[in-house]
MOPAC internal coordinates of N, CA, C and O (Angstrom, degrees):
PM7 1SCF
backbone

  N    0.0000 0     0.00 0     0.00 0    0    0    0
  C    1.4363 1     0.00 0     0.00 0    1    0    0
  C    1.5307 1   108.72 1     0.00 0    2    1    0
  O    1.2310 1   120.95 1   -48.22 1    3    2    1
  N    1.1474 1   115.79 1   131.78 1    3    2    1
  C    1.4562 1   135.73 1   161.69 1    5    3    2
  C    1.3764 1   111.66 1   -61.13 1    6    5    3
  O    1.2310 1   124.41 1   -54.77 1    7    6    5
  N    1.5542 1   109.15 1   125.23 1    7    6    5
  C    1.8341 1   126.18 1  -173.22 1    9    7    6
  C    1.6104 1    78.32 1  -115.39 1   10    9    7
  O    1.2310 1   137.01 1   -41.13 1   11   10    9
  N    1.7361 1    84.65 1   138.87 1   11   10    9
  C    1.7360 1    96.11 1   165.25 1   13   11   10
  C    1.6798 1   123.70 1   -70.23 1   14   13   11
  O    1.2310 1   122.47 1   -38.71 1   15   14   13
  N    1.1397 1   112.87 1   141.29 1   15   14   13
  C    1.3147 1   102.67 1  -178.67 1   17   15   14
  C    1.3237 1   128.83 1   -53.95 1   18   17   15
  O    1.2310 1   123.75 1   150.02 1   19   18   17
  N    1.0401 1   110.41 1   -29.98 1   19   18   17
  C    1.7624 1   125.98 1   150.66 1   21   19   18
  C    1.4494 1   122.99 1    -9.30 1   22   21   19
  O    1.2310 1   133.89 1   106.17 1   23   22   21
  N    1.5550 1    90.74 1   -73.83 1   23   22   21
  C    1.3819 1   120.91 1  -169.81 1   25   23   22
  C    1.8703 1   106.88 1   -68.78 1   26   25   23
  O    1.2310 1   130.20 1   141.06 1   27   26   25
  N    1.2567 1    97.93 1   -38.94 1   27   26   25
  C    1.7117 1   104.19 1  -173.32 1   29   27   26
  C    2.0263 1   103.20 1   -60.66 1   30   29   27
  O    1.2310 1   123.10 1   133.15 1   31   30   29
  N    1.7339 1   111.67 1   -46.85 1   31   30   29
  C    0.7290 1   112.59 1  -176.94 1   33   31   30
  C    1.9168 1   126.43 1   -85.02 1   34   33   31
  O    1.2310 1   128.97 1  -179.42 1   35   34   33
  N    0.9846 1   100.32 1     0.58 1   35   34   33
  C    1.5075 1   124.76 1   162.26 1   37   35   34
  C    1.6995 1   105.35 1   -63.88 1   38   37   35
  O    1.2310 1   121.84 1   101.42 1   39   38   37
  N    1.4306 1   114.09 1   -78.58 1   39   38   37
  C    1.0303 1   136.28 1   131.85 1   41   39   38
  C    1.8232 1   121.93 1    24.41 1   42   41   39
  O    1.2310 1   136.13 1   105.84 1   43   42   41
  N    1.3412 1    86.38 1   -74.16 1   43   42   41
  C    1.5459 1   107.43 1  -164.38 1   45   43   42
  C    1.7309 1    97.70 1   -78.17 1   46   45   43
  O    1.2310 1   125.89 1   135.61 1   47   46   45
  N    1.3932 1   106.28 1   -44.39 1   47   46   45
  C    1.6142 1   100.16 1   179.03 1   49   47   46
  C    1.1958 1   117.14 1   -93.87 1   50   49   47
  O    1.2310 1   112.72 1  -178.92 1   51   50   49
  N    1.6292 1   131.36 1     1.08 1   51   50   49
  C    1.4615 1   107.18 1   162.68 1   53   51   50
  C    1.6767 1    95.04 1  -102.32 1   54   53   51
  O    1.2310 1   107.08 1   177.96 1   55   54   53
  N    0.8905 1   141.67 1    -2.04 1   55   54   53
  C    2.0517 1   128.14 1   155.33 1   57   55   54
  C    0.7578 1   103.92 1   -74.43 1   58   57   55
  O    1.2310 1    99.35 1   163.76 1   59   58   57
  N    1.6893 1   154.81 1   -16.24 1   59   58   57
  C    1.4873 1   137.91 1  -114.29 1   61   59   58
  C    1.2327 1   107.19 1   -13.74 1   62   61   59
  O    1.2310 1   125.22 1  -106.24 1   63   62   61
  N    1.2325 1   107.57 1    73.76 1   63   62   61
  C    2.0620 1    97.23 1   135.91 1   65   63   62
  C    1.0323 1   120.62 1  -108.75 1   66   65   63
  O    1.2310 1   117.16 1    -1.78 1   67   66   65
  N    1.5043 1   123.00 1   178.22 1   67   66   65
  C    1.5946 1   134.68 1   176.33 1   69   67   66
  C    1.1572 1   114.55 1   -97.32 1   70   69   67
  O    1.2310 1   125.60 1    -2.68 1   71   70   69
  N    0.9664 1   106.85 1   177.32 1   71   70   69
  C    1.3071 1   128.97 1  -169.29 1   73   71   70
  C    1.3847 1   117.48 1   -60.57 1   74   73   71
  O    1.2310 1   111.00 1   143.39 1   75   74   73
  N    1.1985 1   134.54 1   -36.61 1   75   74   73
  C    1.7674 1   152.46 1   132.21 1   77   75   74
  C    0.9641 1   100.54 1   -20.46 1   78   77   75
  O    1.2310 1   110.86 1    99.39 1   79   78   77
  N    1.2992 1   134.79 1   -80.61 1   79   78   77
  C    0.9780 1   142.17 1   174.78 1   81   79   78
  C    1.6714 1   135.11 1   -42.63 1   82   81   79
  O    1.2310 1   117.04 1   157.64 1   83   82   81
  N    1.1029 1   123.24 1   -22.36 1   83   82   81
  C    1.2710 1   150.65 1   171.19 1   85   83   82
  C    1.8592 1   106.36 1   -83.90 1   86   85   83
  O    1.2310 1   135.93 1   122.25 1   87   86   85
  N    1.2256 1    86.78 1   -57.75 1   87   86   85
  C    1.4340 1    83.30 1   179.45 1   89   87   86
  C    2.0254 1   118.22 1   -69.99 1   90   89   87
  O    1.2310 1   121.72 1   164.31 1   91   90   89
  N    1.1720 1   114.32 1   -15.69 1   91   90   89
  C    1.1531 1    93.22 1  -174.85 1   93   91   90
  C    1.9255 1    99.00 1  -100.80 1   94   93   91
  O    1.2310 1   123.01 1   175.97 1   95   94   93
  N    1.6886 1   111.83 1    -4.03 1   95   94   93
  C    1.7277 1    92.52 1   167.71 1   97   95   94
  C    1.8554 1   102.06 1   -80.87 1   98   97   95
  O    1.2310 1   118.18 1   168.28 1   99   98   97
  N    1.3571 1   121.07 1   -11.72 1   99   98   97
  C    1.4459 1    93.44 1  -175.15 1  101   99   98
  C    1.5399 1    97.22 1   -87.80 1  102  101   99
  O    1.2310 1   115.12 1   159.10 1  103  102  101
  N    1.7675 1   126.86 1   -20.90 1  103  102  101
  C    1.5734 1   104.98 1   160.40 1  105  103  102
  C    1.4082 1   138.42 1   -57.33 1  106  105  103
  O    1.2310 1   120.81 1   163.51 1  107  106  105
  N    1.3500 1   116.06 1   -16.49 1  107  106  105
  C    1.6437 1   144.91 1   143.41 1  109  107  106
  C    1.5901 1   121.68 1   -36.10 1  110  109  107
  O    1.2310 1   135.11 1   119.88 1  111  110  109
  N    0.8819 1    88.36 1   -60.12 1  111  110  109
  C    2.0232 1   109.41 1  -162.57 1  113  111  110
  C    0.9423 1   115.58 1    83.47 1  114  113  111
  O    1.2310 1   121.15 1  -140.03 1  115  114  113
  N    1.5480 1   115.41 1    39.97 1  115  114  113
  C    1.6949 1   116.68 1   154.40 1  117  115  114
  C    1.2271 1   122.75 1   -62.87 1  118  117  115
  O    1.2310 1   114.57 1   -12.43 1  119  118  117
  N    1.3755 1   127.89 1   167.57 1  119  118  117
  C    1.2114 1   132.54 1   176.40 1  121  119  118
  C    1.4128 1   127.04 1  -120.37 1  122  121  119
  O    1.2310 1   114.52 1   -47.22 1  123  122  121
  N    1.1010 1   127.98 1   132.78 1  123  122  121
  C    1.5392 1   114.51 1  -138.05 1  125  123  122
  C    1.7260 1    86.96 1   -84.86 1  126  125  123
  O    1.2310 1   127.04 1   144.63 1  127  126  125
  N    1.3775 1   104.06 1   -35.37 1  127  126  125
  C    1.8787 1    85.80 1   167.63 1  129  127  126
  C    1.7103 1   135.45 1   -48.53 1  130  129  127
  O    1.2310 1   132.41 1   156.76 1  131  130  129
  N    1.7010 1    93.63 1   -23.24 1  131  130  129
  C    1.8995 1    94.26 1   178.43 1  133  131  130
  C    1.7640 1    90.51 1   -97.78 1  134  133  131
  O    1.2310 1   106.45 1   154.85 1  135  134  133
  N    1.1298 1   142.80 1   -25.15 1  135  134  133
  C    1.4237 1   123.83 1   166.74 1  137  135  134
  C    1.8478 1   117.54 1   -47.16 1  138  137  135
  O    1.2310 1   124.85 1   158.31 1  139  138  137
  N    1.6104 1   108.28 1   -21.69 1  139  138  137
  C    1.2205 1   104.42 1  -165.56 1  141  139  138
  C    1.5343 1    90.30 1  -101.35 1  142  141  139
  O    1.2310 1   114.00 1   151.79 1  143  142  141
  N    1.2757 1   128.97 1   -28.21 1  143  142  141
  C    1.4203 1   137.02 1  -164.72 1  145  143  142
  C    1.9321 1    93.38 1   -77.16 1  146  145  143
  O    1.2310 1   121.46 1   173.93 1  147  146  145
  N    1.0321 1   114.82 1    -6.07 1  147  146  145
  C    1.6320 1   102.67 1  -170.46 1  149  147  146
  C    1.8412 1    91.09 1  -135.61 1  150  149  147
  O    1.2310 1   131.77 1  -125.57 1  151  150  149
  N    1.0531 1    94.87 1    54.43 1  151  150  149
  C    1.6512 1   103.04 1   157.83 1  153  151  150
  C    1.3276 1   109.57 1   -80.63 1  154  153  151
  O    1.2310 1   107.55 1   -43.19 1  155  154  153
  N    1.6846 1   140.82 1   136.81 1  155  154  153
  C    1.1655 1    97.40 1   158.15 1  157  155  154
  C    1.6440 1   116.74 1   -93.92 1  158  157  155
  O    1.2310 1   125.09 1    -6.77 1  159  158  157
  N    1.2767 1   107.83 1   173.23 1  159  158  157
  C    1.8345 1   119.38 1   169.99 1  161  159  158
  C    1.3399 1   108.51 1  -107.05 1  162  161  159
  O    1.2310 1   124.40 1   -12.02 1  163  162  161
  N    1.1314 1   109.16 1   167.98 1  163  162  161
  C    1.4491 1   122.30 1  -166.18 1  165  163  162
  C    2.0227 1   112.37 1   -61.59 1  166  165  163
  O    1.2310 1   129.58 1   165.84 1  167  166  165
  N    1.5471 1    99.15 1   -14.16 1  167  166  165
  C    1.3010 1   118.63 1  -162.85 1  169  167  166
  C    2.0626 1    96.44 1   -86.39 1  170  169  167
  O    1.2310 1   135.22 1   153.83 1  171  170  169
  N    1.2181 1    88.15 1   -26.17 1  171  170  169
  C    1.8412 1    92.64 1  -168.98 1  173  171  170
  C    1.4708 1    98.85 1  -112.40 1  174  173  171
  O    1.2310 1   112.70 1  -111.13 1  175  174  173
  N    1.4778 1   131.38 1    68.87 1  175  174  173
  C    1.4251 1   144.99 1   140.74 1  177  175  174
  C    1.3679 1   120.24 1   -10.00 1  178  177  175
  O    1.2310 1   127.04 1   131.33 1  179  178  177
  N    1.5243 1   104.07 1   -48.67 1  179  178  177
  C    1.5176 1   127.24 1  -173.99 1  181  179  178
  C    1.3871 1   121.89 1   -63.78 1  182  181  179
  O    1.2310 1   125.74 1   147.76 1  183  182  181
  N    1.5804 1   106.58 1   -32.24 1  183  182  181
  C    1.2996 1   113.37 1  -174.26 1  185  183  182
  C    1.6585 1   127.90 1   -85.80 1  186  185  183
  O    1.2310 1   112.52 1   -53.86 1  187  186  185
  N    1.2600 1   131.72 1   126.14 1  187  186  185
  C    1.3789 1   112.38 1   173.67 1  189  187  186
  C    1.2984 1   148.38 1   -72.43 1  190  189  187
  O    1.2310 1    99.50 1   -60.65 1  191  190  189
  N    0.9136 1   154.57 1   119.35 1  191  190  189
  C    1.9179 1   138.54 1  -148.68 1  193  191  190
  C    1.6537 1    95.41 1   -43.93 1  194  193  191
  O    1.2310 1   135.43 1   -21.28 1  195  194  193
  N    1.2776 1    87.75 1   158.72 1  195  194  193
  C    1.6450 1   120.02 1  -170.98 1  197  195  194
  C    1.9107 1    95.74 1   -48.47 1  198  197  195
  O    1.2310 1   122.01 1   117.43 1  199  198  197
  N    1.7256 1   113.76 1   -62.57 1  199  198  197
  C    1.1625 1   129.61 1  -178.11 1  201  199  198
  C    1.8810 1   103.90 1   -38.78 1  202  201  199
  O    1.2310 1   125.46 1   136.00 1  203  202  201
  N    0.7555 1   107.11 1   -44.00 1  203  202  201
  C    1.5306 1   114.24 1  -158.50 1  205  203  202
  C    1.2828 1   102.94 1   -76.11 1  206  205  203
  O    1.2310 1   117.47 1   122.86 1  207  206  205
  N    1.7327 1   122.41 1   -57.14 1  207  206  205
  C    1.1437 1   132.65 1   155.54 1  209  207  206
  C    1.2147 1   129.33 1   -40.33 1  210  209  207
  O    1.2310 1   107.81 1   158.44 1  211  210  209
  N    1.4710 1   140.36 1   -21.56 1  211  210  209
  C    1.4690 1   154.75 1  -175.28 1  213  211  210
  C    1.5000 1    88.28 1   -90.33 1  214  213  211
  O    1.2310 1   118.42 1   129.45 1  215  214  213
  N    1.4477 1   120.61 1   -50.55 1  215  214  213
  C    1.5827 1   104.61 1  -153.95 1  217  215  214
  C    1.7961 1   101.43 1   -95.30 1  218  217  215
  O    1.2310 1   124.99 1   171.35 1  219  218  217
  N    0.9257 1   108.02 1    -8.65 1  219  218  217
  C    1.4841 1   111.50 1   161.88 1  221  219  218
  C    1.5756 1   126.34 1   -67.73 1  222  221  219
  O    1.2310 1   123.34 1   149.53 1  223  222  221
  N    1.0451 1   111.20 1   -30.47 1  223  222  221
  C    1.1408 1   132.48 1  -139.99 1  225  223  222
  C    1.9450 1    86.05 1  -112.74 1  226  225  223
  O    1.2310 1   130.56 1   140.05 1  227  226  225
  N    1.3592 1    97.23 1   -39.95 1  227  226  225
  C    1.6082 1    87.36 1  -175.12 1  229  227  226
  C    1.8021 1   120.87 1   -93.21 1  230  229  227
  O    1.2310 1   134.57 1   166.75 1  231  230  229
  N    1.3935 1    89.42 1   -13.25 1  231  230  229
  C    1.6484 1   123.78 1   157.97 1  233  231  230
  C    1.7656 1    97.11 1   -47.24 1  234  233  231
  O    1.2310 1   138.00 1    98.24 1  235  234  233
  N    0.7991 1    82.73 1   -81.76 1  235  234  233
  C    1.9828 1   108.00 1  -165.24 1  237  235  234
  C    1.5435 1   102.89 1   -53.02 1  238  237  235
  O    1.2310 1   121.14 1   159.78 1  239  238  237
  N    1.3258 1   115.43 1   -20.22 1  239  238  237
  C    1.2085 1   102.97 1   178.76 1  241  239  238
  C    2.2160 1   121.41 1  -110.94 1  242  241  239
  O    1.2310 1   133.67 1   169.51 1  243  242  241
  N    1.5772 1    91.17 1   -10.49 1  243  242  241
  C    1.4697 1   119.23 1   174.39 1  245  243  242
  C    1.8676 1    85.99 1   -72.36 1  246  245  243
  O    1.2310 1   109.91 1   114.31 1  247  246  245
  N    1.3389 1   136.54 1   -65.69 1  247  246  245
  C    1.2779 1   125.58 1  -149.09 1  249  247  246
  C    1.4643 1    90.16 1   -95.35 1  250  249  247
  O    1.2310 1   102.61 1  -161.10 1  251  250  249
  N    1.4761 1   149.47 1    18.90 1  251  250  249
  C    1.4780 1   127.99 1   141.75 1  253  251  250
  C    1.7108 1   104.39 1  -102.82 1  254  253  251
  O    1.2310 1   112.89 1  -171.74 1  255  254  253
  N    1.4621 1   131.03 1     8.26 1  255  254  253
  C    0.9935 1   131.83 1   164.36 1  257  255  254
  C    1.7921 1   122.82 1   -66.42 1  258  257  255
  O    1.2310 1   134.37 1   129.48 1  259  258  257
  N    2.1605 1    89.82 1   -50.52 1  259  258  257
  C    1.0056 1    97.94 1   160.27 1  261  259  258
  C    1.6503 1   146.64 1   -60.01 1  262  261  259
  O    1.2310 1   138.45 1   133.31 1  263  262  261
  N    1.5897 1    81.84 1   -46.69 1  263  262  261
  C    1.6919 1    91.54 1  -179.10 1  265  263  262
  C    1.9533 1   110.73 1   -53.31 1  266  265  263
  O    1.2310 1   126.72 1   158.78 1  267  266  265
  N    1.6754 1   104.69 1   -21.22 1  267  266  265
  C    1.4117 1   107.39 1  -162.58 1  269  267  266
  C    1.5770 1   105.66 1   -75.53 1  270  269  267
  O    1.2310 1   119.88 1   164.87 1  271  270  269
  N    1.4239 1   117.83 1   -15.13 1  271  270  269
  C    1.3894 1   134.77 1  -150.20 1  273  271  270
  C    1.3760 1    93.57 1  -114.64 1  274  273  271
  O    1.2310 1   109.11 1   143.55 1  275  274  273
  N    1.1550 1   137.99 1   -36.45 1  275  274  273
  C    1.6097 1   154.27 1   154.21 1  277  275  274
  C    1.6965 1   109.01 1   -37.29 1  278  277  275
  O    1.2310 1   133.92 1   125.52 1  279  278  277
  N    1.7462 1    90.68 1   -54.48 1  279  278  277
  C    1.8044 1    83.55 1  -168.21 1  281  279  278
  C    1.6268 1   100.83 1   -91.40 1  282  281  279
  O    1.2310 1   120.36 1   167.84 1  283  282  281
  N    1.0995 1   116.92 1   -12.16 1  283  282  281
  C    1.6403 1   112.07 1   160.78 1  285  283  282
  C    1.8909 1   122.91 1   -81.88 1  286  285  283
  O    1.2310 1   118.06 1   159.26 1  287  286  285
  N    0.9166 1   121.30 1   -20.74 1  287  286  285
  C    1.0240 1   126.47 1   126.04 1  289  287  286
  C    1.8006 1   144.24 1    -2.83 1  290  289  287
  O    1.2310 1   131.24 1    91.09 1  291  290  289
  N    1.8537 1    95.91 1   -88.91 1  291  290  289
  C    1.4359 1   106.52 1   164.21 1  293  291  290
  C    0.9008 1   106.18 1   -75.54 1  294  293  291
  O    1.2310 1   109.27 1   143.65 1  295  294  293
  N    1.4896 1   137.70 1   -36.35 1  295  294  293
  C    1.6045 1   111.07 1   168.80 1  297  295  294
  C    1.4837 1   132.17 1   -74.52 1  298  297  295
  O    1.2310 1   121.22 1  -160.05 1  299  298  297
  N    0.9522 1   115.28 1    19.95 1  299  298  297
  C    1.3983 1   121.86 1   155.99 1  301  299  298
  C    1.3653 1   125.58 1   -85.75 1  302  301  299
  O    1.2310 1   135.45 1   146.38 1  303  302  301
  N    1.6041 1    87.71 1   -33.62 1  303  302  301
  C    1.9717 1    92.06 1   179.53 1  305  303  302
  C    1.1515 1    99.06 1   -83.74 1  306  305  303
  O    1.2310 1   111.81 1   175.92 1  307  306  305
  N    1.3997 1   133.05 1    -4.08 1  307  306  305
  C    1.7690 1   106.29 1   168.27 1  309  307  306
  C    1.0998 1   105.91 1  -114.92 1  310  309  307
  O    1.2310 1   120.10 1   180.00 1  311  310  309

C-alpha cells in the first residue's frame, strides 16, 4: 500500500531520519504511522530510537536474505 507523501515526511521529521533511512523502511513495508507510533518517551528507556531500530531491523533482515540465497545456491550445485 501506498503512504502519502505527507505522511512519510511527517514521519521523517518527528524520528529524524534521512532519507536512507526512509527509503529502506518503505523497502520493508513499514508504515510511516508505526515509525511515529514507536517513538520512544522518556517512560520507555528500553526502547531504541526509531533510526536505530529501522537499521537494525534491515540489517537482520539483509543477512537472512542472504543466508536464504546461500542455501539455494548449494543446492543447486547438488
Amino acid at each position: 500500500m501506498a503512504y502519502k507523501l505527507e505522511l512519510w515526511q511527517e514521519a521523517k521529521k518527528k524520528c529524524r531520519l534521512n532519507d536512507n533511512d526512509i527509503q529502506k523502511a518503505k523497502e520493508m513495508g513499514l508504515n510511516p504511522k508505526s515509525l511515529i507510533k514507536n517513538i520512544p518517551n522518556k517512560n520507555e528507556q528500553w526502547k531504541v530510537p526509531v533510526k536505530d531500530w529501522i537499521n537494525d531491523m534491515y540489517e537482520k533482515r539483509k543477512q537472512k536474505m542472504e543466508k536464504k540465497q546461500n542455501e539455494k545456491r548449494e543446492n543447486i550445485n547438488f
